[in-house]
N, C-alpha and C positions, 0 to 999 in steps of 0.2 A: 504494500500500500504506500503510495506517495505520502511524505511527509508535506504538511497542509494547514499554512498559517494561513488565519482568517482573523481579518479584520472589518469592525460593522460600522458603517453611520448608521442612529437611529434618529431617522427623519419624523418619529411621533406615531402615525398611522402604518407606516412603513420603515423597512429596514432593507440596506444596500449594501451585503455582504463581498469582500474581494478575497477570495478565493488564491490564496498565492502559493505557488511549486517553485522548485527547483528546478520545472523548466518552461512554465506556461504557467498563467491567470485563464480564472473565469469568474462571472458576475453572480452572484442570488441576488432577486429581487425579491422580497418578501411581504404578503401582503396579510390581511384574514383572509381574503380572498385565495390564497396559495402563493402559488410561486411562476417567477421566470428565470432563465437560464439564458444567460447571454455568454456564450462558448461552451465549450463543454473539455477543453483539453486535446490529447492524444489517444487513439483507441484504446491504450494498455489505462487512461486515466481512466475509463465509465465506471468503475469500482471507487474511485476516488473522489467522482462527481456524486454518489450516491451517499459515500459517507459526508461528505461536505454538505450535504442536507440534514444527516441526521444529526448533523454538532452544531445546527442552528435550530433545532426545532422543528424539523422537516422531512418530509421523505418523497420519493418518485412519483407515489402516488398525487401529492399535490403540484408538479410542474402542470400549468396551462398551457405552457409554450417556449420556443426555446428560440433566442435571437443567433443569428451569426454577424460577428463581426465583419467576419471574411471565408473562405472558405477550402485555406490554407487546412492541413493533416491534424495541427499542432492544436486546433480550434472545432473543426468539424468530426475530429476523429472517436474521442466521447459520447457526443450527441449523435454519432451513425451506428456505434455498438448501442447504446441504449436505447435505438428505435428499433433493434430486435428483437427487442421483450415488450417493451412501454408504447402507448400512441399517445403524440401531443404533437401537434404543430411545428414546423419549425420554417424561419422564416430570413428572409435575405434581403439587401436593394435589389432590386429591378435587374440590375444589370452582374450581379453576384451567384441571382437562381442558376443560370447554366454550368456555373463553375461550380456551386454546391449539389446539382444534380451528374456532375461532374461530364456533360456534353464536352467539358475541353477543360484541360488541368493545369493549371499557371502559378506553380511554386518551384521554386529551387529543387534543380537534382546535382546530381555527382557534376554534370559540367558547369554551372553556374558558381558549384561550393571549391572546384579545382583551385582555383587561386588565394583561397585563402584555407585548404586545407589543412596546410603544412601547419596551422599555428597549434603549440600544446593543448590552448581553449576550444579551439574548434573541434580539436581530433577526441577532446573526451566528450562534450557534447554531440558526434555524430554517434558514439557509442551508447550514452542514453537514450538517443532518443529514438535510435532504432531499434532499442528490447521495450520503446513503449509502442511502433507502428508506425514509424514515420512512413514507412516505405509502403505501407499500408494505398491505397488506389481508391476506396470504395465510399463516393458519395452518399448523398441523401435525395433519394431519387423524387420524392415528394416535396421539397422544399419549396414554398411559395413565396411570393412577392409582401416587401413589406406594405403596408396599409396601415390605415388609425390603432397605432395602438396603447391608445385611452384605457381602452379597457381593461387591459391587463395588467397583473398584479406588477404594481411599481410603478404604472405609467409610463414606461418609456417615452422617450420620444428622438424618434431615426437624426441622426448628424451626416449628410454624405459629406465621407471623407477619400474621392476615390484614388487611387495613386499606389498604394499599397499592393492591392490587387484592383481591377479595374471597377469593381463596383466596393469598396472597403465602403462599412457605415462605421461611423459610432454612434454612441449614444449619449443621450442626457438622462438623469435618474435625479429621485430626491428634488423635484421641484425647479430641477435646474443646477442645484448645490453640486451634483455628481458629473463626471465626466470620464465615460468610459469607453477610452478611445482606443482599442483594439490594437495594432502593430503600427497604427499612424505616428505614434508620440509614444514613446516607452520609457523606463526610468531603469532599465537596467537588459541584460542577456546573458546568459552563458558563455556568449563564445567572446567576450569582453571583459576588462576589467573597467571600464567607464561606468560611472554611475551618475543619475539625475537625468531631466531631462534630454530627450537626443531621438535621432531617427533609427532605423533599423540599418547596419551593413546595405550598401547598395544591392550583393546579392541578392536577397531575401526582398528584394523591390521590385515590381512591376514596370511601374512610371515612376522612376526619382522625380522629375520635374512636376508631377503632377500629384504625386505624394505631400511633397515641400509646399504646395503651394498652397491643400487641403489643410496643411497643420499652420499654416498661415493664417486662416479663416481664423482657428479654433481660437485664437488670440481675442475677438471677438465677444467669446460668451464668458457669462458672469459666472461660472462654476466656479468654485476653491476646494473642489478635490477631483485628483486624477485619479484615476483605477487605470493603468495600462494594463497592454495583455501581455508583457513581461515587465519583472522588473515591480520594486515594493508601491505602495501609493504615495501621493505625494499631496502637501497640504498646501495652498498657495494660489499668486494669480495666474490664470491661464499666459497674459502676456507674456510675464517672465518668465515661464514653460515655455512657452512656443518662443521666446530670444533667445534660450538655452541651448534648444535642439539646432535650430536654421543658426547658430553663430553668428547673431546679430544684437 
């Protein structure tokens, strides 16, 4: 079992769990109404997502729905083992459903990670993360399009942020207070020793220019906390996040 620090804001009616590993985040939104799931980890995490419910008061039975950020292994790979057993929705931007039904696969393989193999960080991080399923292939052949989602436990509400992967969202949680921006803006990774805000390796990018430009925006919203999908949370203003990362 993934070792699995959890840290809550309690927003009063709701709570905005960040979910942190050793090699990947996921989100709980927690409501009375249940729960949502925004990522879900690496195939080998769906045991890790499930205890991550139960050390908040929760379990599988109550997820309504599951967001994806993107629909990279590291994120969709959880949430595609637990829709073997469980049904609940799961849901993408527009332009992210084909990549999470996996019509076409747009992450990092062996030639993309070739030049920065050689480094010691990288070379024990391809070791982890291929006894979790990196190499893993198998989408979510249902995933739909995101739409209003008001309704659901947390309120989300969709951030495109595309650049990452071509349809990457984040999200806003907690009324606005939360910001949880997927692999756009991270605070930390494995195969680095930088920490604080920053972008991801260019390998692991789809569109650099068009990633840099989405974490541009996020400068913008009035959140003071980041939940990235790597990397601990951080407390603070979005600008000086997004000054951090783009070197400005």
């Amino acid at each position: 079992m993934a070792d699995l620090d959890i840290t809550t804001i309690d927003h009063g009616s709701t709570k905005t769990h960040l979910v942190h590993t050793a090699y990947v985040n996921w989100v709980i939104l927690q409501s009375d109404d249940g729960v949502t799931l925004v990522d879900g980890g690496y195939p080998g995490h769906a045991g890790a997502v499930a205890e991550s419910l139960r050390r908040v008061g929760s379990d599988l039975a109550e997820v309504q729905a599951a967001l994806l950020t993107h629909a990279h292994v590291d994120h969709l790979g959880g949430l595609a083992q637990i829709g073997r057993t469980r049904s609940f929705p799961v849901y993408a931007d527009p332009a992210e459903v084909p990549h999470a039904r996996r019509d076409y696969l747009e992450q990092a393989d062996a030639s993309t990670i070739a030049p920065i193999a050689y480094r010691p960080r990288v070379m024990r991080w391809l070791q982890g993360v291929v006894r979790l399923g990196a190499l893993d292939k198998a989408g979510i052949g249902d995933a739909q399009p995101l739409g209003d989602l008001s309704a659901l436990p947390g309120a989300p509400v969709a951030v495109p942020a595309h650049g990452h992967t071509r349809g990457h969202s984040a999200f806003l949680a907690g009324d606005g207070e939360v910001l949880i921006s997927g692999d756009s803006l991270i605070s930390g990774h494995p195969t680095t020793k930088r920490r604080g805000p920053q972008c991801l390796d260019h390998v692991f990018t789809h569109d650099v220019p068009a990633n840099e430009a989405a974490v541009a925006t996020l400068a913008d919203l009035d959140a003071v906390v980041l939940m990235p999908g790597h990397g601990p949370m951080l407390c603070g203003r979005m600008e000086t996040f997004v000054a951090q990362a783009l070197g400005s």
